[in-house]
C-alpha positions as CSV (number, residue, x, y, z in Angstrom):
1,X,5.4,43.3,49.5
2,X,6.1,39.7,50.2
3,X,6.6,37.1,52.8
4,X,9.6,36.4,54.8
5,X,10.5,33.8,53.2
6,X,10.9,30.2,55.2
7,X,10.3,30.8,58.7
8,X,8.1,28.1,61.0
9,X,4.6,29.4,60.2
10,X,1.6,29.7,62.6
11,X,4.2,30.4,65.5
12,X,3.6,29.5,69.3
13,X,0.7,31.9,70.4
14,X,2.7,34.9,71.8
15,X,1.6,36.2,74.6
16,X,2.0,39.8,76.3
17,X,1.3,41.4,79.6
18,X,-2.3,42.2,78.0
19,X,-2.0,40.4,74.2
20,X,-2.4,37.3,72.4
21,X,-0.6,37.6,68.8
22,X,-2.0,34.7,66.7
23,X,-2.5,33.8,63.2
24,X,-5.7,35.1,61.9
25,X,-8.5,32.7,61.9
26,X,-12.0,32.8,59.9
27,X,-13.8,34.3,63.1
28,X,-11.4,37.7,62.3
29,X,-12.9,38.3,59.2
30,X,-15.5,40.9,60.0
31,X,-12.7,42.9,62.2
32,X,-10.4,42.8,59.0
33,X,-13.1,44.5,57.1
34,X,-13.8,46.8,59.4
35,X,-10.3,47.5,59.5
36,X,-9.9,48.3,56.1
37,X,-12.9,50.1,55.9
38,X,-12.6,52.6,58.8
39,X,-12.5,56.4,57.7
40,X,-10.2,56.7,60.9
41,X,-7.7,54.0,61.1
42,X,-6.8,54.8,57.1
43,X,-7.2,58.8,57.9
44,X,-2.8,58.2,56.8
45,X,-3.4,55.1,54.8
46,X,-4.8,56.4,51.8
47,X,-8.7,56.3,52.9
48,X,-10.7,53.4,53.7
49,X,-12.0,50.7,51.0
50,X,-15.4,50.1,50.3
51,X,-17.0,48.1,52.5
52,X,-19.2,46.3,50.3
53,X,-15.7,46.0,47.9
54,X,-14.0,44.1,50.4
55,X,-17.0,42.4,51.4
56,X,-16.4,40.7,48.0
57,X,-12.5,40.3,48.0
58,X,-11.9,39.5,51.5
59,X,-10.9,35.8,51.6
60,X,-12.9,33.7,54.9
61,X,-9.5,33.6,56.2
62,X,-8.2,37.0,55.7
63,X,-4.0,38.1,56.2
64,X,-3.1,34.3,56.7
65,X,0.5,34.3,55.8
66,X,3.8,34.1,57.9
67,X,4.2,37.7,59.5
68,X,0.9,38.4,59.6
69,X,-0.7,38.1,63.2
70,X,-3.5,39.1,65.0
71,X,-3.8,41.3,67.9
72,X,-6.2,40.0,70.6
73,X,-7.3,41.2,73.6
74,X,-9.6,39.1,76.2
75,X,-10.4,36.8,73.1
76,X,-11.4,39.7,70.3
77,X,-9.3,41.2,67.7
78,X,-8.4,45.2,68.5
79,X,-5.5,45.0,65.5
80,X,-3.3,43.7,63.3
81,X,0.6,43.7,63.2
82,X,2.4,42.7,59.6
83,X,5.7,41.9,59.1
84,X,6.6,41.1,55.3
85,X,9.1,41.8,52.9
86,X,9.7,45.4,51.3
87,X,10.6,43.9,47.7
88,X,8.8,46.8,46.0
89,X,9.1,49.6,48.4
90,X,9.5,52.9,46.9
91,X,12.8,54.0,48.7
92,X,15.9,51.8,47.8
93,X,17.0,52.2,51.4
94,X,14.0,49.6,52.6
95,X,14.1,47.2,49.2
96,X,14.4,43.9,50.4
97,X,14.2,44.6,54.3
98,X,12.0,43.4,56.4
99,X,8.9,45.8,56.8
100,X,6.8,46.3,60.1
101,X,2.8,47.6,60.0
102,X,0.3,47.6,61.8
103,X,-3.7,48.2,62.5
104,X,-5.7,49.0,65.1
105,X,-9.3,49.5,65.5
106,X,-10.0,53.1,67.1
107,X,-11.1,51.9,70.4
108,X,-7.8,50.3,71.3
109,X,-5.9,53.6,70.4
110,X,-4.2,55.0,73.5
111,X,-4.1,52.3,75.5
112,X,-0.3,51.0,74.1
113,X,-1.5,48.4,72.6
114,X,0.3,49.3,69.7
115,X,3.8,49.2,71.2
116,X,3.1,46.3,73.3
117,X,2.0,43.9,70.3
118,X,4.5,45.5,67.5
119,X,7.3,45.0,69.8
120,X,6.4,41.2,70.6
121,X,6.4,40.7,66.4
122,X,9.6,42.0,66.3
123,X,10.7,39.8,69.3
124,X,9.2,37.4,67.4
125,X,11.1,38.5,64.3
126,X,14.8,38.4,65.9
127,X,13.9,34.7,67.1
128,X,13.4,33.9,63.5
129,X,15.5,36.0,61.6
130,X,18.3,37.2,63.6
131,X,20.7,39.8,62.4
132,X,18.1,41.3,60.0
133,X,17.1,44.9,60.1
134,X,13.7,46.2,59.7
135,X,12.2,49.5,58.7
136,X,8.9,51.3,59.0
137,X,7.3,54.0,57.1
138,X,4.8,56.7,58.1
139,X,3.2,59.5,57.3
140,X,5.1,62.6,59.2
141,X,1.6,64.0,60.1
142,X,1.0,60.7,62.0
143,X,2.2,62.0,65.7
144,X,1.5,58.9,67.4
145,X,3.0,56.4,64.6
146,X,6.1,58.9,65.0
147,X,6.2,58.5,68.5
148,X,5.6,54.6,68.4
149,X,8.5,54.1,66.0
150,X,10.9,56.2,67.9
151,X,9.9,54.0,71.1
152,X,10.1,50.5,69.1
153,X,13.7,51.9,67.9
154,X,13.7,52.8,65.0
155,X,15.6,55.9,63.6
156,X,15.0,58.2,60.5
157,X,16.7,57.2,57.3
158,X,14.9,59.5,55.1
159,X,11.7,61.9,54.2
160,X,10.2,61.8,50.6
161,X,7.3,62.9,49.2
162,X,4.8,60.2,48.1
163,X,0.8,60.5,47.8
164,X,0.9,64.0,48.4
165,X,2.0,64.0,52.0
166,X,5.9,63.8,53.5
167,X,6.4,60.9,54.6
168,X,9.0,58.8,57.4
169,X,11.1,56.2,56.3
170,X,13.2,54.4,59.5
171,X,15.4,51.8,60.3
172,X,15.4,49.6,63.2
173,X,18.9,47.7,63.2
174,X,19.5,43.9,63.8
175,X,19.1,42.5,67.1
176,X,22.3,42.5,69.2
């Protein structure tokens, strides 16, 4: 993956009914870790990292690149949505698109925090980049990441196999 090229970077704070998207700041470090070390959030991701790994290797500003924003709610980080560049994707039907993820930790899940911050990046993401598609990719056996891409608008491309599990590839087309 890599960045979006040259696009005005740290945007405007964008606000939501609820959120704050911001670019990640020193005080998020801890919440990254925990992030990437969380049994649950990574239960389709792969498994978690060591904690005392990215203890090591997590920079004191962690994720600071365009694309890369910070969920917040009343002040505190609950998540993480990342937009970036599919150059080395494993399906040629996402190489060079745009490429939406996100994190949350557990405690926000349920709540729609999800849709509500992914779909102010990709707000975000027409303002800077119109006319450019984006896709997403999940694991089938992710219900609620199926659910949340078919809400945000995107529609299936393709299934493929890839670390042992089927996985979702979709396509949300340019903004209109």
């Amino acid at each position: 993956m890599s960045d979006l090229g040259h696009v005005a970077w740290p945007p405007e704070l964008i606000r939501t009914e609820r959120l704050v998207l911001r670019e990640p700041e020193a005080r998020d470090r801890t919440t990254f870790i925990e992030l990437l070390a969380s049994p649950e959030v990574h239960t389709y991701l792969g498994g978690p990292r060591p904690r005392d790994e990215l203890e090591c290797e997590t920079h004191e500003v962690p994720e600071r690149w365009p694309g890369s924003f910070v969920v917040e709610l009343g002040g505190a980080m609950i998540g993480q949505t990342l937009l970036r560049r599919a150059v080395g994707h494993r399906r040629p039907a996402a190489v060079g698109k745009a490429d939406l993820g996100y994190l949350f930790l557990p405690k926000a899940w349920g709540r729609g925090y999800a849709a509500e911050a992914c779909a102010a990046a990709l707000d975000w993401f027409d303002g800077v980049l119109p006319g450019e598609p984006v896709v997403l990719t999940t694991r089938t056996a992710n219900i609620a990441s199926m659910r949340l891409a078919a809400k945000l608008g995107f529609t299936e491309v393709e299934r493929f196999l890839a670390w042992d599990a089927e996985q979702w590839l979709g396509l949300r087309p340019p903004a209109m």
